[in-house]
N, C-alpha and C positions, 0 to 999 in steps of 0.2 A: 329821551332818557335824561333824567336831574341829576344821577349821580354814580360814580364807577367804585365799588367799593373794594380796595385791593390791600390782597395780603403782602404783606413786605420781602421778608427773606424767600428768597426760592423764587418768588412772582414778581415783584417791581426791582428785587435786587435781586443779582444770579450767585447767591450764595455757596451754593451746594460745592461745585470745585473745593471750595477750599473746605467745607465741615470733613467733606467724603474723601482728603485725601488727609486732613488732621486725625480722623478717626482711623483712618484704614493705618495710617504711618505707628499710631500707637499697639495696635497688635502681634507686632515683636514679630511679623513673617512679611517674606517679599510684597510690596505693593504692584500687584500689575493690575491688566484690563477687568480680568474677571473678579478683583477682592476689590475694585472700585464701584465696580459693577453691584456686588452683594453688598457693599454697603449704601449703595445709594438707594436700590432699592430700602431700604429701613429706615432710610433718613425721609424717605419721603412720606412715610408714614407718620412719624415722629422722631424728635432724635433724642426723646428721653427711651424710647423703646427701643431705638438704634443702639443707643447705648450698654441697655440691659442686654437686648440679643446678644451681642456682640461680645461682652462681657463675661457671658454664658458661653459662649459656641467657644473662644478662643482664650478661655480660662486668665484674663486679663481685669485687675480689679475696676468695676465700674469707676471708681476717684482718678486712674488713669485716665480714664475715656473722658470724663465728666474737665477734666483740668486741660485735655488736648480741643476740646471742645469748646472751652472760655479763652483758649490761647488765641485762637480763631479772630474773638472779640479785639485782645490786644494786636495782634497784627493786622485789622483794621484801619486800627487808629493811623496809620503809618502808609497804609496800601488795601483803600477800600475796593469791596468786588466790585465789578461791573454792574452799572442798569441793564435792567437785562435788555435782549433786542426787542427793539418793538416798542418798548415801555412809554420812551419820553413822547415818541408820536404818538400812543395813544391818550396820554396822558392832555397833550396838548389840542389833538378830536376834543374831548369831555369841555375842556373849557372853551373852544371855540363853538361848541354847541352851547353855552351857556350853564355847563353841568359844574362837581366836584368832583373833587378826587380824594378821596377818604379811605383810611389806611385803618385794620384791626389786625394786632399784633400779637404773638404772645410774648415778645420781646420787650424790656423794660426800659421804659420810656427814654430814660437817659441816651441809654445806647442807642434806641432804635431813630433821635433826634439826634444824635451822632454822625449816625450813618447818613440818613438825608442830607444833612447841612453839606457835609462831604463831597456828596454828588452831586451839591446845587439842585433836589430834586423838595419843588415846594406844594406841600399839600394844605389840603382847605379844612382837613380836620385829621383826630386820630385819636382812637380807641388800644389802650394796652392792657393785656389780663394781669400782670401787677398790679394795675391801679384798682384792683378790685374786682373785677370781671371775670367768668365760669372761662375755663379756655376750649376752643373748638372742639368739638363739634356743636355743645352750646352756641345758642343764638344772643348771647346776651351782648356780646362787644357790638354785634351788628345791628339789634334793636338801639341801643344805646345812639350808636349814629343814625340814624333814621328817625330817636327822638328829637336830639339834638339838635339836629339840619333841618327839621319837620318835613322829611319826606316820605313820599308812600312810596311803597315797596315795590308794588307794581312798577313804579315810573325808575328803578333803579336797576344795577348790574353787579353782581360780583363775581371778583377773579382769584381763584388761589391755585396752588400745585398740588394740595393736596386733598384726598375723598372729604376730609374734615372742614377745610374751607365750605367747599360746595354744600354736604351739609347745612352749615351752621347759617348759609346763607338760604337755601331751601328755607329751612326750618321756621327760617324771619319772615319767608313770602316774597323773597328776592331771589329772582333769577341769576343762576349759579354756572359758572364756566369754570372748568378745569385745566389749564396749562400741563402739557403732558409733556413727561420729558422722556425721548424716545429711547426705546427697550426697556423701561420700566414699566410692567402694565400693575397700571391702578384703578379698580373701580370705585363710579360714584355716583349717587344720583343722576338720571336723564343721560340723556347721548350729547351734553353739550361739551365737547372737548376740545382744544385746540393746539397744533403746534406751537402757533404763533400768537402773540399780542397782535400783530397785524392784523389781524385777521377781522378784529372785534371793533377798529375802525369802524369799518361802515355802519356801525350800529350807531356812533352818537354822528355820525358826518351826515347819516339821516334822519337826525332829529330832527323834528320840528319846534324850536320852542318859541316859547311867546320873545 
């Protein structure tokens, strides 16, 4: 494999905690298991849809949601989330196979170069739907690095947490892995799912490359 093509928030950073307790906090009712629970499910979907549902179900103006949501960003700055587990060793597989490690985001650039620098987490390229680009399930962020890098699709891997990732990575002719985050079920293309980044090791530790 030449190259691991991963989504950012949720997959190489473990974002979610904090969207799914900034969301959940702004709906003006107790936060416990099960309204962290209902919103994550939605965030994993998206969190412009998260937002909308949520907006709707608990009669809460989406500007709330949408401003508890960029608060997130700011409190980054300050106290970034976690890599998620697994991430840097896998990340450090890819290069010791000779491969990259290529990030499409729908996160804008600024920030999403923010966040990296932070965690000391350095990638070999990166695709943001700001900068132009259809956002997932389109394939255009992930054609984009595949032209970029001049790789073939075959010879490549990508990882996200959401069916839209996998998608958009399908769609490109790149085999597509789902990070599942347990008791949300989500479907996506193919049966390739996984608890762990660990997992997806042995996939470049058994490259072969030149």
């Amino acid at each position: 494999m030449r190259a691991l093509i991963w989504d950012l928030g949720g997959t190489l950073v473990d974002t979610y905690p904090d969207v799914d307790r900034a969301l959940a906090s702004a709906l003006g009712v107790e936060v416990d298991d099960a309204l962290l629970a209902e919103v994550g499910a939605l965030t994993r979907v998206s969190s412009g849809q998260a937002i909308t549902a949520l907006a709707t179900r608990y009669d809460v103006p989406a500007e709330v949601l949408r401003a508890a949501y960029e608060a997130t960003k700011d409190h980054w700055e300050q106290s970034p989330p976690p890599v998620m587990d697994g991430a840097r060793e896998l990340m450090a597989a890819v290069l010791e196979a000779g491969g990259l490690n290529l990030v499409a985001t729908h996160r804008e650039r600024t920030s999403a170069t923010a966040l990296l620098d932070q965690l000391g987490l350095e990638v070999d390229g990166m695709v943001c739907a700001p900068d132009g680009f259809a956002r997932k399930p389109d394939p255009a962020m992930t054609l984009a690095l595949l032209a970029e890098h001049d790789l073939d699709p075959a010879e490549c891997l990508a990882v996200g947490d959401r069916p839209a990732d996998v998608e958009a990575a399908e769609a490109a002719g790149v085999e597509g892995w789902m990070l599942v985050t347990p008791g949300i079920p989500l479907t996506a293309p193919g049966d390739r799912r996984t608890l762990s980044l660990r997992t997806l090791i042995p996939l470049f530790a058994a490259s072969d490359q030149p």
